[in-house]
N, C-alpha and C positions, 0 to 999 in steps of 0.2 A: 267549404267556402260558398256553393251554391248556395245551401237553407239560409248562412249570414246573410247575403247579399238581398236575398227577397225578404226575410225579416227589415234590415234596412229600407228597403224601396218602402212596404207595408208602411212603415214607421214615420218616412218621409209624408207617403201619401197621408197617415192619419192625421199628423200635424198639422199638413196643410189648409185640410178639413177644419180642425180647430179654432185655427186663427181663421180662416172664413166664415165660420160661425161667428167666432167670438165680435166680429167686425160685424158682422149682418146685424147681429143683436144690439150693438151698438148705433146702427143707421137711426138717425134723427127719422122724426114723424111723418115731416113733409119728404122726407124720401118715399114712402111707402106708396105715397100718388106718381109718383116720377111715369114715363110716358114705358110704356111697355118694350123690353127686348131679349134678346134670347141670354141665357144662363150663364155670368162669366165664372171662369174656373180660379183659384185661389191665387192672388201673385199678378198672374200673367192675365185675367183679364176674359178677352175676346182676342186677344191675339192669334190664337191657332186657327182661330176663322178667316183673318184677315190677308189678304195676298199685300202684302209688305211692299211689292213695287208696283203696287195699282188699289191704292184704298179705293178712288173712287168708283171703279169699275166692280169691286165690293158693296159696296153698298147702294150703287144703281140699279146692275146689270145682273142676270140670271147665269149664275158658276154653275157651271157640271159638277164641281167640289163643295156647292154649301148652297142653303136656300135663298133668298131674294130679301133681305131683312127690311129696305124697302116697302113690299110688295104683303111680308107675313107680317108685319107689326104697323102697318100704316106709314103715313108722310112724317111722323112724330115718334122716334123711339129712343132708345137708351141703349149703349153699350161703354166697354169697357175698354182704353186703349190702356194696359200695364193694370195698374193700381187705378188710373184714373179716370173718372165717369165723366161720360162725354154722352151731350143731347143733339142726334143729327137729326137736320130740319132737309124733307126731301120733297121737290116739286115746288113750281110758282105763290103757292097758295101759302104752303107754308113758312116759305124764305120770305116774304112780301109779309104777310102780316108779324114775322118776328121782327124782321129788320127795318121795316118802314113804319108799319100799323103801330109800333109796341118799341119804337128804333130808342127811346131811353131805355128804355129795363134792358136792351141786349147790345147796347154801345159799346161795354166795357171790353176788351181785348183780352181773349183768353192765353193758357200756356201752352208756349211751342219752346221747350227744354232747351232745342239749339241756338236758337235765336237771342234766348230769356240770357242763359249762359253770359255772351256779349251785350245785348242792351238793356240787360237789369231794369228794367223797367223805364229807360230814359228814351229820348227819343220821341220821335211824330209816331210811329209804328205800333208801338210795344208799351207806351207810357198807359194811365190811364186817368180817370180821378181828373181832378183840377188842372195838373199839369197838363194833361191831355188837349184837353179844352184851347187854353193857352196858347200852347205850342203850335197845335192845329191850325189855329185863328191867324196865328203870326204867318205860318207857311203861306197859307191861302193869300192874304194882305198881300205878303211880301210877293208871290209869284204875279198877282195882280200886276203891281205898281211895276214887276222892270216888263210888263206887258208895253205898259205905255212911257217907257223911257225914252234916251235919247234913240235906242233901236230896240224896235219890239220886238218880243220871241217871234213871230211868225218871223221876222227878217234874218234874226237870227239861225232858225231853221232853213230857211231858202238859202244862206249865206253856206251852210255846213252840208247840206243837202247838191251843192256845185264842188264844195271839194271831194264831197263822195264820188260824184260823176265824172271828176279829175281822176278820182282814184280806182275808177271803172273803166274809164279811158286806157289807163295805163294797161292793162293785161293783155290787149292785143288780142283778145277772144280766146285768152290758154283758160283750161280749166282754173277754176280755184272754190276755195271753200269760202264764205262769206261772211263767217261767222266774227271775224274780229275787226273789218272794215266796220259792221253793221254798229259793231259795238264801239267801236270809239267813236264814229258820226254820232250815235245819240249820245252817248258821254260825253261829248264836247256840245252838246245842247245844255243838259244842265250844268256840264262845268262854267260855262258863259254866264248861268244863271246864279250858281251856287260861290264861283271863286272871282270870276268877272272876266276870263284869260279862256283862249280854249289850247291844246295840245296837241300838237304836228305828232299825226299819224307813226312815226318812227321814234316818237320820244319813245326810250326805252324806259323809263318812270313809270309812263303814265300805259304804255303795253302793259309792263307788271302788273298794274293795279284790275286792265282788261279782263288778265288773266286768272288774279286770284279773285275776284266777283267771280265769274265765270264758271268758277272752279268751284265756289260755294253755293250758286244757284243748283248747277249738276248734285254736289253733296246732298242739300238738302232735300230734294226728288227724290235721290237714291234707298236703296234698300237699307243701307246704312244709316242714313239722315233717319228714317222713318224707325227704325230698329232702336235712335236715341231718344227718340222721343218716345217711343213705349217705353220704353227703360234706361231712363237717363243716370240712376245711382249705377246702372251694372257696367254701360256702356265706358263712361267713362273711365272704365277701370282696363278696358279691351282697344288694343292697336287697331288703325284702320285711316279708311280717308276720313271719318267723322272729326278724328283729332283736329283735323286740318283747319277746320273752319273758323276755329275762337282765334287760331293763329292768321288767320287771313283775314279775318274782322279787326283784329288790333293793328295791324299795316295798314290798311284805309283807314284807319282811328289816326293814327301816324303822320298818314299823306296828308289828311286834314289838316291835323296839328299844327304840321311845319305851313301853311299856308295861311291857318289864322295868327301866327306870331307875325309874317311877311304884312297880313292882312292892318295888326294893331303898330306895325312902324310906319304906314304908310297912310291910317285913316285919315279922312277931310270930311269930320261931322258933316258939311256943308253941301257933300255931294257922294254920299253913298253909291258902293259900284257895286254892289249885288248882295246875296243873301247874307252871307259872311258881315260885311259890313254893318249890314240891317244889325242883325243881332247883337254886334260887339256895342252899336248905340242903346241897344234896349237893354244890355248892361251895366252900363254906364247911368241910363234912367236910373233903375232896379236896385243900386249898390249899397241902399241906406237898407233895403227891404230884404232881411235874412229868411225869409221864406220864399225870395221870388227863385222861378224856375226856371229863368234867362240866367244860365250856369256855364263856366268853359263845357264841362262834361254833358248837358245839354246839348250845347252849342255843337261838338263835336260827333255824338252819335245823332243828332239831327242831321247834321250835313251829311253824312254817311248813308243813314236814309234816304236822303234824295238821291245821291249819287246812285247807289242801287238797285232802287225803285227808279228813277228816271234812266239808267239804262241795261239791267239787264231785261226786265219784264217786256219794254218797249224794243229792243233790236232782236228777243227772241221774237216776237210777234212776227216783227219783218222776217226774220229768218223764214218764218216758217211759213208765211204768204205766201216767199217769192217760193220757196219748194211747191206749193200747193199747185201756183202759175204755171209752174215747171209739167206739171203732170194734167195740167189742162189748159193747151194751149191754146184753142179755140176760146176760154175766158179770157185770159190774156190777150189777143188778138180784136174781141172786142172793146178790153179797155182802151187798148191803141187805138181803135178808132175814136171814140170817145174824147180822149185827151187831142187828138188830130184836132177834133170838129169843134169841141170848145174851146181849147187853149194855144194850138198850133204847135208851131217847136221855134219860133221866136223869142219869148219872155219865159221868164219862168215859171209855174202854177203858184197861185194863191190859193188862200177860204174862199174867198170868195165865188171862186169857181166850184167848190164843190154845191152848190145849192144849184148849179147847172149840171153837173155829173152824176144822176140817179146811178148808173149801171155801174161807174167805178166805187160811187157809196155805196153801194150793193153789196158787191164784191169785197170792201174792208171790212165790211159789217161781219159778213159773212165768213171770213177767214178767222175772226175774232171768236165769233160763235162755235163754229167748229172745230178751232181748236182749244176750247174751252183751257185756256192757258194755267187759270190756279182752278182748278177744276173744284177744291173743297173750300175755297176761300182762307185765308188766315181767320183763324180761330177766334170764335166773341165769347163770352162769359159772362154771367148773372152773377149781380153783385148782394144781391140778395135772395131772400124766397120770392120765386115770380110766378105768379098763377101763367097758364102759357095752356089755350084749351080749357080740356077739361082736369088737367094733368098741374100739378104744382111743382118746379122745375128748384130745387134747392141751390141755397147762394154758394157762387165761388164754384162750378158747375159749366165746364166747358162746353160750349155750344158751335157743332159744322154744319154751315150752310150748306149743303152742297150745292156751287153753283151750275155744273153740270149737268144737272138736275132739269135746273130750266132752259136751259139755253140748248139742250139739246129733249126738250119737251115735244112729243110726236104732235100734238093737237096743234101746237101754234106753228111748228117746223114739218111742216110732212114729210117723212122720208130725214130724219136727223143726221142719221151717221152721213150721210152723202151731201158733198161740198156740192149747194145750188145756191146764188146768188139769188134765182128768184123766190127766195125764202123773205126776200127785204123789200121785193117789186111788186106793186099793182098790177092788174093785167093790164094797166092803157102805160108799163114803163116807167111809174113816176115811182120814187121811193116810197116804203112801208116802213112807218116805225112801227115798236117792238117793245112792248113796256116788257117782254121776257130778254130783254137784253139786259143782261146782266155783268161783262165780264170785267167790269170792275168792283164787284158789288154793290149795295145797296146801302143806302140809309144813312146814319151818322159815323159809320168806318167805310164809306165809299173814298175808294183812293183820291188821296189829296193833288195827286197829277194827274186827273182825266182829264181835263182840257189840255193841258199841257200830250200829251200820250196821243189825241186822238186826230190834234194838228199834226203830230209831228208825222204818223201813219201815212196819215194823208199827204201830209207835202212827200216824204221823203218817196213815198211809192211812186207817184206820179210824175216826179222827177228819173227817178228811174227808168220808166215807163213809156217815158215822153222822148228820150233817150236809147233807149235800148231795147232790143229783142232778146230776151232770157232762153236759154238753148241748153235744157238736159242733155249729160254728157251718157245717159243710158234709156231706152226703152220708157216713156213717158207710164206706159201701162205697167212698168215695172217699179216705181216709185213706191215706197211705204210711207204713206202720211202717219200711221199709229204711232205714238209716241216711244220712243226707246225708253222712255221711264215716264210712271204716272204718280205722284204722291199729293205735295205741296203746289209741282208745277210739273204740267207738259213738256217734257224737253223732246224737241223733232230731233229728228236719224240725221247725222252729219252727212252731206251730200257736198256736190263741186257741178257746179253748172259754166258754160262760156257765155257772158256778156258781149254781145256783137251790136255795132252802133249799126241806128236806124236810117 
C-alpha cells in the first residue's frame, strides 16, 4: 500500500505540473510584462504564503514565516489569490497615481466571490460599466437632495445621536457591550434616508436585520470569508459560517422588498420621502427604455448597499474609537475639555463646530487611520490591457490597493503602529491635513457615503462625549486594539465598558 500511495501523490504532483505548464504556455503576451512576484504553485496560487486571517499584515509587514513581498518585489507586484491573478498596489505613490493619476483605467470593481455570489454584478458596490456610472450618480444626487429637505441629515443625525444618549442613560453605568446600540443609531441614519421611517431600538425586525449584517461583515473578515474567495468552486461545496452570508444577504434583499411594495402603495410623485421613492420615479421615467438600469433588482441590491455600507463600516468605526478612548484616557479627557470650551453641554454639537475643534478633528482622524478599517480596500480591476509603469497589467486582472499601506506610512505618520492624535496637529494646535488619508479610498470608487460617514463620526462621538465619561471595565494598559480578525475588514476585540454621565 505504501509504494501505491507515493506512486499516486508522484502522479498527483506530475499533473499538476502539467496543467501549470500547459496554462503558462498559454498566458497571453501582455502577461509576460506583468509587475514581478514570487512563484505561484499549480491550483492554489500563492495561498500557502498567505496568513488567511491577516492578508494585509502579508503583504505589508515583515513574517518570521515568509519574506516582505512588498519590500522583495517593489511597491508594484503580482501574485496569485487560488487560480486568480491579483496586482497589489503598495505605498502612497502607488495607490495615488493608480487610483487618482490613472482613476479611469482602474474604476472598474474587481472580484470578491462572496460578495459577487449576492449582488451579481447589481448594485452601487459591485456594478460596473454604465450601470455603474448611473447608479453612482443617482446615489450621490439623491443623498444631496434629502441633505437639504424638509430636515437635513445633520438634523437627522443629532435627532438619532439623542436617542442614543437616551439609550446610554439608561444603563445606569452597568457594564455593557456597544456593539448593537452603535449599530442601530447609524442604521436608523440611513434608514431615515433610504426608507424615510427610522426603527425603535427593540423592534425585533429590525435587531434581526442588526444582527445578520453583523454577522456577515464578521464572515467576510474571517478565515472563512477569505478561504471563499481563494476558492470559491471548492468552498461552496464545504459546511461552515461562509454558507451563511448569500442567506443573510437575501433577508436584507427581503426587508427591502416588503418596504419598497409599502413604498409604491403609498408614492406622492409630488413629494418624494427618501431614496426608495427617488428611485421608483426614475422608474417610472425609464419604463419605455428596456435597457435602463433603474430596475426593482437594482433598486433592491442598491438599498441593501446603503444600508450596509451606511451602518456596519460606520458604527464599527465608533466601536472601535470609543475602545481606543477606553485605553487612553488622558485623549479622551482632552476631547472633554475641548467639547466643554467650544460647545458647552447646553445645545447639542453641530459641523459647524468642528472647524473650532482641531484636537477632537485630530483625534477621529486619527482613530480612522489607525485602525485602517478595510485595510486592502474592496477590490478594482482593469478592464482592459493597461500599461501601469513600466509593467503592462492584462484586462479583467484584479487590482489591491492596499490601503493600509498608506495610512499607516512611517514618513508622513512617525511612529504608525501608535494611536497619536498629533499625527493630524501642527505644532501651534491647528489641524493637519493628510492627502495620506485614505480610509475611504480614493479616486472614482471612493465611497459614495463619506460625507455622509464622516458627519455622522463626528456628531455621534461628540455627543457622546459631551455627555459622558467612558470607564474601561479592565486595566486601560490591558486593552488589545489588534484586530481579532484582519482581511476585508478590521473587526476590534468585543469589549463592555460603563457609561457614567458627566
Amino acid at each position: 500500500m505504501e509504494p501505491l500511495g507515493t506512486v499516486i501523490i508522484l502522479m498527483i504532483i506530475c499533473i499538476s505540473c502539467l496543467v501549470f505548464l500547459a496554462v503558462r504556455s498559454r498566458t497571453p503576451e501582455n502577461a509576460k510584462l506583468l509587475p514581478p512576484g514570487p512563484t505561484p504553485l499549480p491550483i492554489v496560487g500563492n495561498a500557502l504564503q498567505l496568513k488567511i486571517n491577516n492578508l494585509a499584515q502579508v503583504l505589508q509587514e515583515v513574517s518570521q514565516r515568509s519574506f516582505q513581498f512588498s519590500e522583495k518585489y517593489g511597491s508594484v507586484f503580482t501574485m496569485y489569490f487560488g487560480a486568480e491573478r491579483v496586482v497589489v498596489l503598495h505605498g502612497y505613490d502607488a495607490v495615488k497615481e493608480a487610483l487618482i493619476d490613472h482613476g479611469d483605467e482602474f474604476a472598474a470593481r474587481g472580484h470578491l466571490p462572496l460578495a459577487d455570489d449576492f449582488n451579481k454584478g447589481l448594485g452601487i458596490i459591485f456594478s460596473n460599466g454604465e450601470a455603474w456610472k448611473q447608479l453612482r450618480r443617482f446615489a450621490l444626487s439623491t443623498l444631496r437632495n434629502f441633505g437639504m429637505g424638509k430636515k437635513s441629515i445633520e438634523e437627522r443625525i443629532q435627532e438619532e445621536a439623542q436617542f442614543l444618549r437616551e439609550k446610554f442613560q439608561d444603563t445606569q453605568e452597568k457594564p455593557l457591550d456597544p456593539t448593537y446600540l452603535f449599530s442601530c443609531a447609524l442604521s436608523n441614519v440611513i434608514c431615515a434616508i433610504v426608507f424615510g421611517k427610522r426603527y425603535d431600538y427593540n423592534d425585533k425586525k429590525f435587531l434581526s436585520m442588526m444582527s445578520l449584517m453583523n454577522e456577515n461583515f464578521q464572515v467576510l473578515s474571517s478565515s472563512w470569508g477569505q478561504l471563499y474567495n481563494l476558492f470559491p468552486s471548492l468552498m461552496k461545496c464545504i459546511p461552515g459560517p461562509h454558507q451563511k452570508m448569500l442567506k443573510n444577504s437575501l433577508a436584507a434583499k427581503e426587508f427591502v422588498l416588503e418596504e419598497v411594495e409599502e413604498h409604491k402603495a403609498t408614492l406622492d410623485p409630488s413629494s418624494p420621502r427618501d431614496f426608495i421613492d427617488c428611485f421608483l420615479m426614475k422608474m417610472d421615467q425609464e419604463k419605455g427604455n428596456s435597457a435602463s438600469h433603474f430596475t426593482i433588482e437594482n433598486l433592491a441590491i442598491s438599498t441593501v448597499d446603503l444600508f450596509v455600507a451606511g451602518t456596519e463600516t460606520t458604527s464599527t468605526t465608533l466601536r472601535y474609537g470609543i475602545m481606543t478612548l477606553l485605553k487612553y484616557p488622558e485623549i479622551q479627557e482632552k476631547v472633554h475639555e475641548e467639547i466643554d470650551r467650544v460647545i458647552g453641554r447646553s445645545r447639542s454639537p453641530c459641523m459647524a463646530d468642528r472647524g473650532e475643534m482641531p484636537y477632537t478633528d485630530a483625534v477621529i482622524h486619527e482613530i480612522q487611520r489607525f485602525i485602517s478599517l478595510i485595510p486592502l480596500s474592496l477590490p478594482h480591476a482593469v478592464l482592459k490591457d493597461t500599461r501601469f509603469r513600466q509593467y503592462v497589467i492584462p484586462k479583467g486582472t484584479t487590482i489591491y490597493p492596499i490601503l493600509t499601506s498608506v495610512l499607516h506610512d512611517n514618513k508622513e505618520f512617525p511612529n504608525p503602529k501608535e494611536f497619536d492624535p498629533g499625527h493630524f496637529l501642527h505644532k501651534d494646535g491647528t489641524f493637519r491635513k493628510s492627502d495620506y488619508f485614505m480610509p475611504f479610498s480614493a479616486g472614482k470608487r471612493i465611497c459614495v457615503g463619506e460625507g455622509l460617514a464622516r458627519m455622522e463620526i463626528f456628531l455621534f462621538l461628540t455627543t457622546i462625549l459631551q455627555n459622558f465619561t467612558l470607564k474601561s471595565i479592565v486595566d486601560p494598559k490591558d486593552i488589545d486594539l489588534t484586530p481579532v480578525m484582519s482581511s476585508i475588514g478590521n473587526c476590534p476585540r468585543p469589549y463592555q465598558l460603563c457609561i457614567v454621565p458627566r
